[in-house]
C-alpha positions as CSV (number, residue, x, y, z in Angstrom):
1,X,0.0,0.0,0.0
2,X,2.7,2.5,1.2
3,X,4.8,2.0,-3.0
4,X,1.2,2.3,-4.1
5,X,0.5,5.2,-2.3
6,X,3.9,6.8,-2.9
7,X,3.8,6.4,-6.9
8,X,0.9,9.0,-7.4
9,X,2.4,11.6,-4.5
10,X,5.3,11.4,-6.4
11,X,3.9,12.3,-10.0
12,X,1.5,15.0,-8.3
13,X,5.1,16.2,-6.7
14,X,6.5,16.3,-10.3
15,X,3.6,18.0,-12.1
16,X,3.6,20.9,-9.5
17,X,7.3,21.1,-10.0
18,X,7.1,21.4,-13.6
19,X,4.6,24.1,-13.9
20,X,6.4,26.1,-11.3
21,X,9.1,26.0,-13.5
22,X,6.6,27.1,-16.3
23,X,4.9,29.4,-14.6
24,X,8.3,31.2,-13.4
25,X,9.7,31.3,-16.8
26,X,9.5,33.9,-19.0
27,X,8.3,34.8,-22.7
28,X,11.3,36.8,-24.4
29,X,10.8,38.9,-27.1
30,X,13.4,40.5,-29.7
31,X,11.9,43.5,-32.0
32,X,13.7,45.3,-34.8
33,X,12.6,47.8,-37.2
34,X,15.0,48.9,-39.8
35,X,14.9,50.8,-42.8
36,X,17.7,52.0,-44.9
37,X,17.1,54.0,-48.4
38,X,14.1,51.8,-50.2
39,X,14.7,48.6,-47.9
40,X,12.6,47.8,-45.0
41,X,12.8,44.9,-42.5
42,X,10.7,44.2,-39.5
43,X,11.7,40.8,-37.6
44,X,10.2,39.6,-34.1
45,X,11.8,36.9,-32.6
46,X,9.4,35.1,-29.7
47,X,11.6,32.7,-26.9
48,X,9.5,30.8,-24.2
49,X,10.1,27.6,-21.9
50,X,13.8,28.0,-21.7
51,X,14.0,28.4,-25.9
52,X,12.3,25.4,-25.6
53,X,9.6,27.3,-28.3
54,X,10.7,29.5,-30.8
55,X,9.0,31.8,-33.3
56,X,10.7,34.0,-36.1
57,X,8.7,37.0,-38.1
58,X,10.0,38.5,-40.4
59,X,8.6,41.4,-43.2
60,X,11.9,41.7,-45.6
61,X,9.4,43.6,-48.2
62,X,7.3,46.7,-47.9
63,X,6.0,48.2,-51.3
64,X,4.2,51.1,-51.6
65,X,2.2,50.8,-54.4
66,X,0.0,53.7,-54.7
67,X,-2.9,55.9,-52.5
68,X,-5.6,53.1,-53.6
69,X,-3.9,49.6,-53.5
70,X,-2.1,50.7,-50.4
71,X,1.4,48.5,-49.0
72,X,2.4,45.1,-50.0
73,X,3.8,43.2,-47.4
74,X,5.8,40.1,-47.7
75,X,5.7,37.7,-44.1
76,X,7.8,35.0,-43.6
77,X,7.3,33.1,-40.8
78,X,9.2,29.9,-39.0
79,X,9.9,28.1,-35.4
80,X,10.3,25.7,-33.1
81,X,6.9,24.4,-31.6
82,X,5.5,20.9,-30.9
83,X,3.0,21.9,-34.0
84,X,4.7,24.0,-36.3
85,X,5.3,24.7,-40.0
86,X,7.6,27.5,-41.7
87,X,5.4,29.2,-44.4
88,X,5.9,32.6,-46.2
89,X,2.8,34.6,-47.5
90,X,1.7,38.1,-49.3
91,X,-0.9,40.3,-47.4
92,X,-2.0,44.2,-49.3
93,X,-2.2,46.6,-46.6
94,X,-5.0,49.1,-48.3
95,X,-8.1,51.6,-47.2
96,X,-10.1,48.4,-47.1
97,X,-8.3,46.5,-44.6
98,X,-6.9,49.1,-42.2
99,X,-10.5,49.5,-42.1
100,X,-11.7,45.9,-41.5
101,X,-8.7,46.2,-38.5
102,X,-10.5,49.3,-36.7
103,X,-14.0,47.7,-36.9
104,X,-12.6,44.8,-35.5
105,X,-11.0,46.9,-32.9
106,X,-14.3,48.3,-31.5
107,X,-15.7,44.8,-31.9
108,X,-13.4,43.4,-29.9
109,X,-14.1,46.6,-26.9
110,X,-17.6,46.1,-27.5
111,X,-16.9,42.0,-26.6
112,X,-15.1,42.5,-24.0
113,X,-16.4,43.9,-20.4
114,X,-13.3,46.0,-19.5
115,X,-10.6,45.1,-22.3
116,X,-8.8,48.6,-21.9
117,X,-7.5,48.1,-18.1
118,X,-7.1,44.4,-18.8
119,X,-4.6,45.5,-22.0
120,X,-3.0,48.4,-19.5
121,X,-2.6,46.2,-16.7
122,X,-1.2,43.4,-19.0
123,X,1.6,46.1,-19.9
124,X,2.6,47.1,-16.8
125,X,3.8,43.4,-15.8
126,X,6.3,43.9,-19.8
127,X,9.9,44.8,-18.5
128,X,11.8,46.2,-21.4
129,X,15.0,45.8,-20.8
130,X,16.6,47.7,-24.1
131,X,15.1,50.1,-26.8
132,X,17.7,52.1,-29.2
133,X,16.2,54.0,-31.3
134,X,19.0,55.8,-34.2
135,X,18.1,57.7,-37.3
136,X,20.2,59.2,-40.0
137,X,18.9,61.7,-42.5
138,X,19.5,64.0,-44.4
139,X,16.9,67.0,-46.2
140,X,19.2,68.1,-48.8
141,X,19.6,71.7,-46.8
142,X,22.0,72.1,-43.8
143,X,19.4,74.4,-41.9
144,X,16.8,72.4,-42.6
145,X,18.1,69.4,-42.0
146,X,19.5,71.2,-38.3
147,X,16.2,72.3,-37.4
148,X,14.5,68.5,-38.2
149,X,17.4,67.1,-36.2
150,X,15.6,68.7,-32.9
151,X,12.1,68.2,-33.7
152,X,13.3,64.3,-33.9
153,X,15.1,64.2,-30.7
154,X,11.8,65.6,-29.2
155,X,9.3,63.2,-30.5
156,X,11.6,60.3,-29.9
157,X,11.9,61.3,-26.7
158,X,8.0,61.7,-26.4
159,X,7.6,58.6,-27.6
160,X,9.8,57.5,-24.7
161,X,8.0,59.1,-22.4
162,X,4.8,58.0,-23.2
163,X,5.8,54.4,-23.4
164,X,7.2,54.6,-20.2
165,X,3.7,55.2,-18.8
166,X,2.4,51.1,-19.8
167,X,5.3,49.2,-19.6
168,X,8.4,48.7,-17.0
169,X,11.6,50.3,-18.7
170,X,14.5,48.1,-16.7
171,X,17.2,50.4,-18.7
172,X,17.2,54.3,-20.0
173,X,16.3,54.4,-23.9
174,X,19.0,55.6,-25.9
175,X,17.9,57.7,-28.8
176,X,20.8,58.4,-31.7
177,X,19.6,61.5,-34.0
178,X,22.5,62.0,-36.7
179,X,22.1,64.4,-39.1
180,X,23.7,64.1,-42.4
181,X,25.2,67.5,-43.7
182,X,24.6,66.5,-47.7
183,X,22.8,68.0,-50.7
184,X,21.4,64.5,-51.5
185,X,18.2,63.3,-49.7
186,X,18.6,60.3,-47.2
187,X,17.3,58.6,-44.4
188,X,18.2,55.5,-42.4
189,X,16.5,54.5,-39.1
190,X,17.0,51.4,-36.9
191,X,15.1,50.7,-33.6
192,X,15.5,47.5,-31.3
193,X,13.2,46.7,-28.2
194,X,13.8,43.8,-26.0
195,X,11.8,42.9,-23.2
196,X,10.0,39.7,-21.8
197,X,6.8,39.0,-19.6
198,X,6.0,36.4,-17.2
199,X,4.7,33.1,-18.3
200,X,2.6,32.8,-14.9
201,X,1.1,36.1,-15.7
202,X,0.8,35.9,-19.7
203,X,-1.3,32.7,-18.8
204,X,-3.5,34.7,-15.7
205,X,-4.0,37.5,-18.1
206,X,-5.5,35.2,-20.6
207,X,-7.8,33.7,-17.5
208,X,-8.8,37.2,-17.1
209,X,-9.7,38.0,-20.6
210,X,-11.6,34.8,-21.0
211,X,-13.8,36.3,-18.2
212,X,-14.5,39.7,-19.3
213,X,-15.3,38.1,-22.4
214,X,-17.7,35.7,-20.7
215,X,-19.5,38.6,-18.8
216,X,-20.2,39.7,-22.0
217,X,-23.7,37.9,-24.5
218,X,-21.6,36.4,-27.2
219,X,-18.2,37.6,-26.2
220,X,-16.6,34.2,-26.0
221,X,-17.8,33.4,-29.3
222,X,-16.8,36.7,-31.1
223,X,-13.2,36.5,-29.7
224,X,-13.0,32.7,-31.0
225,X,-14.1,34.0,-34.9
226,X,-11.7,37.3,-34.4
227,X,-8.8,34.5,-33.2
228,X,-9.4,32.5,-36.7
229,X,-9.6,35.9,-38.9
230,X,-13.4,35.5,-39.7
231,X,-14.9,38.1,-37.3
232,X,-18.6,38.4,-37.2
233,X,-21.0,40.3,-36.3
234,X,-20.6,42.7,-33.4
235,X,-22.2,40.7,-30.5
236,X,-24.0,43.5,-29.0
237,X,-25.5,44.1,-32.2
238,X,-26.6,40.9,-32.3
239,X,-28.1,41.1,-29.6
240,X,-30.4,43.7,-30.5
């Protein structure tokens, strides 16, 4: 009776082990913007359970192609995950769809009892732990370029400031403004954030949002359609 009894105390032991040691882990993530002349590149790398899961995005191609077909973006995507598969895709940012993406916003407000201090207080637990920011340019006129030199240092700096307020910034930003005294038009900017957020909390703030959404006639359902890209209906409207 005693081995009997000591097999299942032991595997309850382990289980609560292991998901301490999930729960006390963290989700890293890498961001970088860069753009230089006509090239852009966004890649976000995601790191969880000890780099046990891994998840690369990456936009190597932005095209502008005009007021009415909007931006073309190219999204490669890849990682390490017990269900996985690397695939690469085109999606046209235009009027249309940045439209579709608001609607979907308020949708998503309307679903959710209190989704606005669930996102803030989700945000205070991020710890950032780097953000450069640099940006090289040049306006083709040396007082022009001066003068656009400080108005940058002060809206990077507001930016700072005002990201400051939702998240935890572990480390001072450092902001590079470099202007380039030439009679040719250029620009070059690069900016890196780093930061990570608690496993334990990630999965409590999902508990959470699964209850506002609950408290909420057809909240559950909306976010599930939203999740798999085929939002309906707003369900407040559908209520009516």
């Amino acid at each position: 009776m005693t081995l009997w009894l000591a097999i299942p105390l032991a595997l309850l032991l382990l289980v609560i082990v292991v998901l301490l040691v999930i729960f006390t882990s963290y989700i890293h993530f890498h961001l970088r913007v860069c753009r230089l002349g006509k090239d852009d590149r966004i890649e976000l790398d995601l790191k969880a359970l000890f780099g046990l899961v891994k998840f690369h995005y990456e936009l190597p191609k932005l095209v502008f192609q005009g007021m009415e077909q909007g931006i073309k973006v190219k999204l490669e995507e890849s990682g390490i995950a017990p269900i996985r598969k690397d695939q690469d895709k085109d999606e046209q940012i235009d009027k249309e769809s940045v439209t579709r993406w608001l609607k979907n916003i308020r949708k998503a407000i309307k679903a959710t009892h209190g989704l606005n201090k669930w996102l803030k207080d989700t945000l205070s637990h991020v710890e950032i732990t780097k953000l450069d920011w640099s940006t090289d340019f040049s306006l083709g006129d040396a007082a022009y370029t001066a003068t656009a030199a400080g108005a940058c240092w002060g809206l990077k700096w507001t930016l700072a400031g005002w990201i400051s307020r939702y998240v935890r910034l572990k480390k001072s930003p450092r902001m590079f403004v470099a202007p380039v005294f030439s009679d040719e038009i250029s620009f070059a900017t690069e900016a890196v954030c780093v930061g990570k957020l608690s496993m334990g909390h990630a999965v409590y703030s999902g508990l959470r949002l699964l209850r506002r959404a609950s408290k909420v006639q057809g909240g559950l359902r909306y976010w599930k359609e939203l999740l798999s890209r085929n939002p309906a209906v707003s369900p407040q409207k559908e209520a009516d």
